[in-house]
RODO-2510 file (C-alpha; in nm, 4 decimals, decimal comma):
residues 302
     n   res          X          Y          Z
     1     x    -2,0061    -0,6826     0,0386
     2     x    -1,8479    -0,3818    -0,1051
     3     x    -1,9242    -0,3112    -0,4639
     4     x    -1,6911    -0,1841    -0,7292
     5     x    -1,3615    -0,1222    -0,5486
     6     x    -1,1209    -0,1317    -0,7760
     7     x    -0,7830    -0,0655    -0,6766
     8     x    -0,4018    -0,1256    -0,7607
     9     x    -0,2010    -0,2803    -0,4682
    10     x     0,1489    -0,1458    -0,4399
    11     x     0,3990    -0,4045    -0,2279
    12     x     0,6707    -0,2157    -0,2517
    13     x     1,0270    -0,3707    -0,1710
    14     x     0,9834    -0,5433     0,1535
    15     x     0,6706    -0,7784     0,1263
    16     x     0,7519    -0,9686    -0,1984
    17     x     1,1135    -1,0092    -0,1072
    18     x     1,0879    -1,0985     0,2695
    19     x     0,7000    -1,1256     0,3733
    20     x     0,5394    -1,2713     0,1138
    21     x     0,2842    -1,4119     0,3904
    22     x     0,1790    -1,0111     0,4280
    23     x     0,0918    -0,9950     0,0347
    24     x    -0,1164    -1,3331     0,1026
    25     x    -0,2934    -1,2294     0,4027
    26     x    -0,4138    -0,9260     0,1853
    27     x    -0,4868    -1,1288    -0,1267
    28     x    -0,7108    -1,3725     0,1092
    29     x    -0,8792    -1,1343     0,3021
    30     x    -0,9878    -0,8758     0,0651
    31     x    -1,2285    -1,1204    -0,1557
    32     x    -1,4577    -1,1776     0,1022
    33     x    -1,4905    -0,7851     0,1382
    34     x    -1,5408    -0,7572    -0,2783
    35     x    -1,2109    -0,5695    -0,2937
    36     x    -1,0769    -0,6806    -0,6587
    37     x    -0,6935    -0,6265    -0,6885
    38     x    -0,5664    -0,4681    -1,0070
    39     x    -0,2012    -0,6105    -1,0129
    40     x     0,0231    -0,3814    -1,2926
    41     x     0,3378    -0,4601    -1,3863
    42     x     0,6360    -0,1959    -1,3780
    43     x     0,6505    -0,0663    -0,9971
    44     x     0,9699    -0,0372    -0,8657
    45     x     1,0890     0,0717    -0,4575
    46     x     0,8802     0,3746    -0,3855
    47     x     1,1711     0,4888    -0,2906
    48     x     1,2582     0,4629     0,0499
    49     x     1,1070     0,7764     0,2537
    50     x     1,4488     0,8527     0,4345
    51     x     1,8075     0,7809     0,3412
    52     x     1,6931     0,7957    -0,0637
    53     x     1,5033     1,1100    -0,0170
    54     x     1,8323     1,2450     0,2121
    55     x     2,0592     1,1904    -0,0549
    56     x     1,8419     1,3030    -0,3679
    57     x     1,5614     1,4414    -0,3576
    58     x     1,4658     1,4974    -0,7057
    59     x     1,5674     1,1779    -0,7894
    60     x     1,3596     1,0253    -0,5259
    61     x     1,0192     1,2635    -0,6879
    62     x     1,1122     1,1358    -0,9924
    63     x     1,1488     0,7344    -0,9002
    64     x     0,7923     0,8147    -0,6865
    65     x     0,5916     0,9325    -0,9649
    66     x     0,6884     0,7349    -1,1864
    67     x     0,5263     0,4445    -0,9936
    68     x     0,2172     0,6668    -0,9726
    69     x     0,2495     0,7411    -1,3301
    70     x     0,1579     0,3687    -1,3833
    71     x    -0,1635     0,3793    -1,1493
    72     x    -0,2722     0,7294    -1,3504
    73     x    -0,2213     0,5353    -1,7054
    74     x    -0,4549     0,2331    -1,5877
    75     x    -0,7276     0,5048    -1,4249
    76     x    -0,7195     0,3533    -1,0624
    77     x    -0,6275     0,4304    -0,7273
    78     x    -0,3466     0,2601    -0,5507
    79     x    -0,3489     0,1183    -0,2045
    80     x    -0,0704     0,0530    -0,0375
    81     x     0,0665    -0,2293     0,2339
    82     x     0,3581    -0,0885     0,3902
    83     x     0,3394     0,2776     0,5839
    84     x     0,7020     0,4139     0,4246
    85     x     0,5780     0,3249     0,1012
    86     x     0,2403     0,5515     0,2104
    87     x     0,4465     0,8328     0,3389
    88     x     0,6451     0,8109     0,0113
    89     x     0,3776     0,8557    -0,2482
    90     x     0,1686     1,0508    -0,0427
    91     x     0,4482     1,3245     0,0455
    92     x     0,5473     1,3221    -0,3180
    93     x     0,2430     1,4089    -0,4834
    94     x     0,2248     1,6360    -0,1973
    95     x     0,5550     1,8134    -0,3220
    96     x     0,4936     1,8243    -0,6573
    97     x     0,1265     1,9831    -0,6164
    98     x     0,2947     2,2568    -0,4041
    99     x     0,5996     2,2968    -0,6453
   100     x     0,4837     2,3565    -1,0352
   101     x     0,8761     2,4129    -1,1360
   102     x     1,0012     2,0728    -0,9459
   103     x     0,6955     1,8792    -1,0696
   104     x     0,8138     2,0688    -1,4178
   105     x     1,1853     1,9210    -1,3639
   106     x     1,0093     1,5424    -1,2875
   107     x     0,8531     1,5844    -1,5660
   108     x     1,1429     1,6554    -1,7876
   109     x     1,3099     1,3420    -1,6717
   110     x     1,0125     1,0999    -1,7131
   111     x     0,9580     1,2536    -2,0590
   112     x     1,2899     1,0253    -2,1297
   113     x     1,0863     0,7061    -2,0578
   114     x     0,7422     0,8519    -2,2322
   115     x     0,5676     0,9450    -1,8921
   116     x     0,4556     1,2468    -1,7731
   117     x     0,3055     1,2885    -1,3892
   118     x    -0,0714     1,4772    -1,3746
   119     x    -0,0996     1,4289    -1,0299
   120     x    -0,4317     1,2423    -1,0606
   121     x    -0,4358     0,9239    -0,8611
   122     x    -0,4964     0,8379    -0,5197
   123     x    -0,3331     0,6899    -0,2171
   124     x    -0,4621     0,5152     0,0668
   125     x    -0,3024     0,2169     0,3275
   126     x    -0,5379    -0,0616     0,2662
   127     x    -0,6378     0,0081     0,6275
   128     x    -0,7171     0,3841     0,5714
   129     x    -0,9205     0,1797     0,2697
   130     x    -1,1071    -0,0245     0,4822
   131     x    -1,1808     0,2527     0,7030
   132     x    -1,3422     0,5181     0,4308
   133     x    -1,4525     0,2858     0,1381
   134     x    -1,5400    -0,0453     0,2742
   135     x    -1,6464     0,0882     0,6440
   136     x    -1,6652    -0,1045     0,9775
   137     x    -2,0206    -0,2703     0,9111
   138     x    -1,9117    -0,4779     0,5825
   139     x    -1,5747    -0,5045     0,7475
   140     x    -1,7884    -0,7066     1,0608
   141     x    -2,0173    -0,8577     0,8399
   142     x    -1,7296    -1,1141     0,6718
   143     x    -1,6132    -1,1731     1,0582
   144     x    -1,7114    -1,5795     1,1407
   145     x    -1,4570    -1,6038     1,3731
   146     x    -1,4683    -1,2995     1,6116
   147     x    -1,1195    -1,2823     1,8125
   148     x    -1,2671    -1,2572     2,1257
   149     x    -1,0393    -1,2447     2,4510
   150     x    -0,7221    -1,1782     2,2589
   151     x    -0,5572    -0,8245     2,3649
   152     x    -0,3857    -0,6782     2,0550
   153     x    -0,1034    -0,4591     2,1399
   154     x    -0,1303    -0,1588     1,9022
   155     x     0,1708    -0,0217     1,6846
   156     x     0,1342     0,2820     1,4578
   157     x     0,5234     0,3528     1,4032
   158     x     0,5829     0,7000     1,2173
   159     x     0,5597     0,6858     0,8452
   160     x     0,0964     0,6285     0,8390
   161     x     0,0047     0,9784     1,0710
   162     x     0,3199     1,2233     1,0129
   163     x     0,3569     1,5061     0,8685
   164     x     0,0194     1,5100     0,9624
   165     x    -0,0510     1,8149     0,7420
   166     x     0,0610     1,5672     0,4589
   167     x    -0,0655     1,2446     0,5493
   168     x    -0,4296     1,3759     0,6788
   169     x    -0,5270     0,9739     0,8377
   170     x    -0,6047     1,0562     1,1875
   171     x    -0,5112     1,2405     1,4827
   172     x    -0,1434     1,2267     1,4560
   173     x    -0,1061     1,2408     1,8602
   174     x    -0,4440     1,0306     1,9804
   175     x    -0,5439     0,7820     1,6982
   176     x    -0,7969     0,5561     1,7100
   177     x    -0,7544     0,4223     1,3343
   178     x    -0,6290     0,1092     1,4568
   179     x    -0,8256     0,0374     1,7440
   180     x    -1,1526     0,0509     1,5815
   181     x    -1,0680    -0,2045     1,3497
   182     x    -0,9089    -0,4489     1,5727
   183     x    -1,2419    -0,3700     1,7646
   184     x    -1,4155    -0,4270     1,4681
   185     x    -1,2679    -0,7828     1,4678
   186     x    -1,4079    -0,8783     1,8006
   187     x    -1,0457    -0,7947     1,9703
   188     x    -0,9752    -0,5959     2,2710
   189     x    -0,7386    -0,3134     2,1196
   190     x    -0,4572    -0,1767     2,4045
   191     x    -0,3372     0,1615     2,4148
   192     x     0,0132     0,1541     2,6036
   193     x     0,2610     0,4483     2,6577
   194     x     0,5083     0,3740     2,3722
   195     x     0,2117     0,3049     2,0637
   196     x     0,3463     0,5646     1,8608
   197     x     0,7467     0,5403     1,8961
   198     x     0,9272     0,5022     1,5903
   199     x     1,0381     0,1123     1,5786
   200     x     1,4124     0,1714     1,5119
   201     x     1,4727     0,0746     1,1476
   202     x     1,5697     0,4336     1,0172
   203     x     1,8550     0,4927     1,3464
   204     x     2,2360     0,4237     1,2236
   205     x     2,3373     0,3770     1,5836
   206     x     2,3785    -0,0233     1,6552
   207     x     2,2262    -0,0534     1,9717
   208     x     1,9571     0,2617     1,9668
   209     x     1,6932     0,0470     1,7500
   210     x     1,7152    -0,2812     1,9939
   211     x     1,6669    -0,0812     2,2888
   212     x     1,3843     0,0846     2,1305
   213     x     1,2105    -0,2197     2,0609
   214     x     1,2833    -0,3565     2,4262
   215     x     1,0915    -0,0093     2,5379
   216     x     0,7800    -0,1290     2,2699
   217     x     0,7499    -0,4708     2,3873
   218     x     0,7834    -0,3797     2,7735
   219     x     0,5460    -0,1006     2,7398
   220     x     0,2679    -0,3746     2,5675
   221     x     0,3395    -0,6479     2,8455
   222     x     0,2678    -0,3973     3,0732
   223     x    -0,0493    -0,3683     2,9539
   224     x    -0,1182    -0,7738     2,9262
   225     x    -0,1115    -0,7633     2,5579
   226     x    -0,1374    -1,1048     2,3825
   227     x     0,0307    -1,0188     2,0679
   228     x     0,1164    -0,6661     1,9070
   229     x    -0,0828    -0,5596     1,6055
   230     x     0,1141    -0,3548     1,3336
   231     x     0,0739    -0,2318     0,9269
   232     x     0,4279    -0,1694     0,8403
   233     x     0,6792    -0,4665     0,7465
   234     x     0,9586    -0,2863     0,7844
   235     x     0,8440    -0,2877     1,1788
   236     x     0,7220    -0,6046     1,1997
   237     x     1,1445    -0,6955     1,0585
   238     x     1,2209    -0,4926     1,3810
   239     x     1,0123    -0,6645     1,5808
   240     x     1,0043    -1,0307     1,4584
   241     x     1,3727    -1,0516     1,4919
   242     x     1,4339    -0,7798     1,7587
   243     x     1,2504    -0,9965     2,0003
   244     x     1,5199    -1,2937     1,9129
   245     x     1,7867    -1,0237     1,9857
   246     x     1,6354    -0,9554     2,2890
   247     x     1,6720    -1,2638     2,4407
   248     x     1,9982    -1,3479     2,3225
   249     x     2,1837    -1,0197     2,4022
   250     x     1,9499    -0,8934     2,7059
   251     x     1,8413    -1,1998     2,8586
   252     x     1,4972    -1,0915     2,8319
   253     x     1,2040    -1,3089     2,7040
   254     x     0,8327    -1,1069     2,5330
   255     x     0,7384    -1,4203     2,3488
   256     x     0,4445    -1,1437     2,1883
   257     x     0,3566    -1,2330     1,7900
   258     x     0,3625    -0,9884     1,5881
   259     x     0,0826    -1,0038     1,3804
   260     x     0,0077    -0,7835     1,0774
   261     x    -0,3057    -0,6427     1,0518
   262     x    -0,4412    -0,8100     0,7454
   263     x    -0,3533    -1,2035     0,9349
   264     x    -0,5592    -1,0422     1,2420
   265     x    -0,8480    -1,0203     1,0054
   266     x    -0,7973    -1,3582     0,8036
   267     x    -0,8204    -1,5014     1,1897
   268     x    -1,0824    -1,3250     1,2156
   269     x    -1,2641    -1,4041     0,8599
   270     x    -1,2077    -1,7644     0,9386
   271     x    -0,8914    -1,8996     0,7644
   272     x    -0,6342    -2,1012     0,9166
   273     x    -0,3060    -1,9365     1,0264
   274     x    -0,0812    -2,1518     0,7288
   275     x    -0,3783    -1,9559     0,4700
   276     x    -0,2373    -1,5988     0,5916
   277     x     0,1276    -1,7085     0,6398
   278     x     0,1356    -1,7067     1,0272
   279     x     0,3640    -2,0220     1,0750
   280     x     0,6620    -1,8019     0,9203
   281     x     0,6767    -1,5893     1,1850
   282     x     0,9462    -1,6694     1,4729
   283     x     0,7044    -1,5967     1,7309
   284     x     0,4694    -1,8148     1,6934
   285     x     0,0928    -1,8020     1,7786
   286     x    -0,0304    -2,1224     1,9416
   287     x    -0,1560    -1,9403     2,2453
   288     x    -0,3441    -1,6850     2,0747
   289     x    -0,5230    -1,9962     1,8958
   290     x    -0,5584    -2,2113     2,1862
   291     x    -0,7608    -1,8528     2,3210
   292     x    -0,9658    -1,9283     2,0010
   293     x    -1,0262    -2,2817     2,0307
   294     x    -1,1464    -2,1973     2,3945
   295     x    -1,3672    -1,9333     2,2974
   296     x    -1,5530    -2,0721     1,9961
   297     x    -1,5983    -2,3939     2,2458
   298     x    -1,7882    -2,1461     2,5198
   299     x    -1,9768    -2,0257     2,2505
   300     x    -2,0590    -2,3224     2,1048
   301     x    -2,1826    -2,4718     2,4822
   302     x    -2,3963    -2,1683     2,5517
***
């Protein structure tokens, strides 16, 4: 077990409003590693890392560090569940390291509310967490249910490796973040042509997005993928859904869960898929358990 992490979990917009399943797969999952939760009050939307940041960009530095503001007043790092909300914080304290007089002119307007920005806290996606202060061996050690046989189609979307001079995760072209923790869990991780295409949320053209997602899904059946394995909700709303649209407007049936990571490893740490929200999802997992059920049974017989 992990001692002493400490940390402030930012939801953002997405997870408590739509996916509250996400927030309790993290909340379950992150005792048995000895991560303690520090939940503050006062965060708002991050804000969103593309039309907000189109349309105002010092409003959206100002909105940004005002939510780390709170993290640097309590003294603790803040992990995030959602990769926009990473690319948010992470490219603003970026900006305003690189830019005294716009860090200057944030400051100015938080002084209204009786903040002011230092710049001091840290941000991590609670699997870029996992990775550097928990580490793979206390990450395996809280396994008791290894998922062995299922084939986890890998998503990274955009917003967790680029700008990769900003976001410094992992090789923003050939990552391996992912796979080595769904290894970790016992899984077989799948690498497939289209891992790193954008899922479609941020295009303004109706049909682009759905087509994109048709591209994802084919690319991971392709590959014999039981389910796809993501850290973003706004891609698993792309997904989820998209594969629903799919069928209806392309006659075209995936019938892969999406899974985010954190369920993966509540599978994995033991709990029941109602414990990490599973049974929400529209595409549901009873053949990824019945895999389970078959597995632990071999086990148990040898």
């Amino acid at each position: 077990m992990a001692e002493n992490v400490r940390v402030i979990p930012f939801w953002g917009c997405m997870i408590p409003v739509k996916y509250p399943q996400m927030e309790l797969s993290v909340r379950k999952t992150m005792e048995p590693l000895g991560v303690e939760l520090v939940d503050m009050d006062g965060f708002t939307c991050c804000p969103d890392p593309i039309y907000f940041k189109a349309r105002d960009k010092v409003q959206w530095l100002t909105v940004a560090a005002r939510n780390l503001c709170i993290a640097e007043e309590a003294g603790l790092d803040i992990i995030t569940m959602c990769s926009g909300c990473t690319s948010t914080l992470l490219e603003a304290k970026f900006i305003l390291a690189e830019e005294p007089e716009l860090k200057e002119k944030v400051n100015q307007r938080l002084k209204r509310i009786g903040k002011e920005y230092k710049g001091t806290v840290t941000i991590k996606h609670i699997v870029v967490m996992l990775r550097d202060d928990i580490g793979m061996e206390i990450l395996s050690s809280t396994v008791k249910r290894p998922l062995t046989g299922i084939k986890v189609g890998i998503h990274y979307g955009c917003h967790l490796l680029k700008p990769s001079q900003i976001m410094h995760i992992d090789d923003a072209d050939y990552p391996s973040l992912l796979e080595n923790l769904i290894q970790t869990l016992g899984a077989t991780p799948l690498t497939h042509t289209e891992k790193l295409l954008c899922c479609g949320k941020g295009c303004l053209d109706d049909n682009m997005p759905l087509q994109m997602t048709y591209e994802i899904f084919a690319s991971m059946e392709a590959v014999g993928a039981d389910c796809m394995g993501l850290i973003c909700p706004t891609c698993f709303n792309s997904f989820d859904i998209g594969q629903i649209l799919i069928s209806r407007k392309m006659n075209r049936i995936f019938d892969l869960p999406v899974i985010y990571f954190c369920q993966l490893l509540g599978l994995a740490q033991g709990f029941q898929p109602e414990e990490v929200g599973l049974h929400l999802h529209r595409i549901k997992i009873d053949k990824i358990m019945e895999k389970l059920v078959k597995s632990e049974s071999v086990e148990f017989a040898l």
